[in-house]
C-alpha positions as CSV (number, residue, x, y, z in Angstrom):
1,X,28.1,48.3,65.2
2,X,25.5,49.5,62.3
3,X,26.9,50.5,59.2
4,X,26.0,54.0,58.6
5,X,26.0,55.7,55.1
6,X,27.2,59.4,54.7
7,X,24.5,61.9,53.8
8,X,24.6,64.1,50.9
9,X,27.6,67.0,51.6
10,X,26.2,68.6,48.2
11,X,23.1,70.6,50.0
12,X,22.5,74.2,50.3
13,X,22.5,75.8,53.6
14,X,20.3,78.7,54.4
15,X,20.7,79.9,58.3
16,X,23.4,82.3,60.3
17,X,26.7,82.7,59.0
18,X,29.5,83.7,61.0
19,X,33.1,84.6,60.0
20,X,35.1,82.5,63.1
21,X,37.2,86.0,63.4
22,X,34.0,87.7,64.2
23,X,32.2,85.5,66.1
24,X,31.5,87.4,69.6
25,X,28.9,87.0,72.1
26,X,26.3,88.6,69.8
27,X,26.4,85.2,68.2
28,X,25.6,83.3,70.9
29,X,22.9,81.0,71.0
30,X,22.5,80.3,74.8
31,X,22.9,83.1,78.0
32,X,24.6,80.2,80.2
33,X,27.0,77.2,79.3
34,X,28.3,75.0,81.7
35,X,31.1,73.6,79.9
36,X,32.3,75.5,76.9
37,X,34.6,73.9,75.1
38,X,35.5,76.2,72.4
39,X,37.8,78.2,75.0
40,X,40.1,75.1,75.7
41,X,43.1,73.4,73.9
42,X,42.5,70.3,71.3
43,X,43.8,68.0,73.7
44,X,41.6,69.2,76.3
45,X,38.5,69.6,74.3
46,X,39.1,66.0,73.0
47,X,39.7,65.5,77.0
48,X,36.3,66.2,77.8
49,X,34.4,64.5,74.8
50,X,36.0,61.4,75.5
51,X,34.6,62.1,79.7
52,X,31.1,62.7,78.4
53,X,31.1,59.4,75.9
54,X,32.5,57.4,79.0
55,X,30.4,58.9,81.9
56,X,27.3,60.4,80.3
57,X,25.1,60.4,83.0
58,X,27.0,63.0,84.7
59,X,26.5,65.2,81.8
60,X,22.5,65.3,82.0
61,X,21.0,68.8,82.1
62,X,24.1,70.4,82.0
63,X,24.6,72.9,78.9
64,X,27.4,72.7,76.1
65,X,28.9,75.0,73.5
66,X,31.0,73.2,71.1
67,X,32.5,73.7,67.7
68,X,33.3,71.1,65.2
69,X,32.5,69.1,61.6
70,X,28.9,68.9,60.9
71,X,28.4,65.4,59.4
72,X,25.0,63.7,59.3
73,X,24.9,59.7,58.9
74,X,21.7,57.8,57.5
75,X,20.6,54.4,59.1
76,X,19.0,52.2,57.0
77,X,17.6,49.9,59.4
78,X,14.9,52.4,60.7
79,X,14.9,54.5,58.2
80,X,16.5,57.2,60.4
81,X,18.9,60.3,60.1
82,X,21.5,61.4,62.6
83,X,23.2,64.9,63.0
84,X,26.7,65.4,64.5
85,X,29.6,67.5,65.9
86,X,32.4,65.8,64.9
87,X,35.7,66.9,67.3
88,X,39.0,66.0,66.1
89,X,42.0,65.1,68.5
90,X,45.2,67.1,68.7
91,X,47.0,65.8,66.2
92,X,43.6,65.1,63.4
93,X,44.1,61.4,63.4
94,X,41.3,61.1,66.0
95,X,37.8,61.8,65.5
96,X,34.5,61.7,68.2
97,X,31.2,62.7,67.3
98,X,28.9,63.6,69.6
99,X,25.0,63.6,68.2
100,X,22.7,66.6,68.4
101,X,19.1,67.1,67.3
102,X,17.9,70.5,66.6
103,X,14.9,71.6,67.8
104,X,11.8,73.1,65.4
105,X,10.5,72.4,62.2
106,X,13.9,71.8,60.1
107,X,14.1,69.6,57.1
108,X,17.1,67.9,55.9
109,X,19.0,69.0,53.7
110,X,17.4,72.1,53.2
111,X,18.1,73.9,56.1
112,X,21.3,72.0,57.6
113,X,24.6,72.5,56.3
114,X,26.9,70.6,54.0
115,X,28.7,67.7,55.4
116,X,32.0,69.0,56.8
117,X,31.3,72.4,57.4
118,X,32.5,74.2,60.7
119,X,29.4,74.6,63.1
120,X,29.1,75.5,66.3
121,X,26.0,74.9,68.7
122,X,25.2,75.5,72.6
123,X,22.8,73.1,73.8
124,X,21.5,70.9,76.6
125,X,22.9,67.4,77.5
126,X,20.0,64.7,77.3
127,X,19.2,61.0,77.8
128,X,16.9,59.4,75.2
129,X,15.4,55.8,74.3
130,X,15.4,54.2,71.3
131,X,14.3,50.5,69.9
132,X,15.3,49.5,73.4
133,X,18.6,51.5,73.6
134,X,19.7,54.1,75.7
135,X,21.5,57.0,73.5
136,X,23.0,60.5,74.7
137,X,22.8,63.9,72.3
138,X,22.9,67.5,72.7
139,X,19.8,69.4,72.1
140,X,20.2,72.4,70.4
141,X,18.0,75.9,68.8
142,X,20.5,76.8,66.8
143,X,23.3,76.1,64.8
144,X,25.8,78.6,63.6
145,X,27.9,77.7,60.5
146,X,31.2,79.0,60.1
């Protein structure tokens, strides 16, 4: 495993803003969503994370809605910058992060939000290569920041 350093949480975030009380289908960022997992329990949402980190192939194409911790993590080697949903377990003790990559012409940190901050996207399952790896993210338009 890579080392990976945390990114700055001290960045300004301009984009939607949604009150979790008031989020409603007007804040939607996708018509259809195979697998929502904001309308489960913690142990089944955690359920279901853990099934698409295990079996990820059977995830492809299919389109997500999840809430969690926005964290991104900087790779040295490469030179590279990853964005995740971070899901905690029941209990908190437990964390998964699932990678995303939002689509368009966004700049970090300027236009993502600070590390930690409750986010939610909808977005597509997807396969991609990398220095000779095979890695799994969700691609998103949107993210909405609670």
């Amino acid at each position: 495993t890579t080392p990976v350093a945390e990114a700055d949480s001290t960045t300004a975030f301009i984009a939607q803003t949604v009150d979790p009380q008031e989020a409603t289908n007007d804040n939607e960022i996708a018509p259809e969503v195979d697998i929502d997992l904001t309308v489960l329990s913690s142990t089944m949402i955690f359920g279901e994370v853990f099934n698409m980190t295990m079996e990820p192939d059977s995830y492809i194409g299919k389109t997500v809605k999840m809430r969690g911790q926005y964290s991104a993590s900087y790779l040295e080697e490469g030179d590279k910058l990853y964005h995740f949903v971070v899901i905690l377990d029941a209990t908190a003790c437990c964390a998964q992060g699932l990678e995303f990559v939002w689509t368009g012409d966004h700049v970090y940190p300027e236009d993502y939000p600070v590390n930690k901050s409750l986010i939610e996207i909808i977005g597509v399952w997807e396969k991609y290569e990398e220095d000779g790896q095979v890695w799994y993210r969700i691609r998103t338009e949107e993210i909405i920041v609670f």
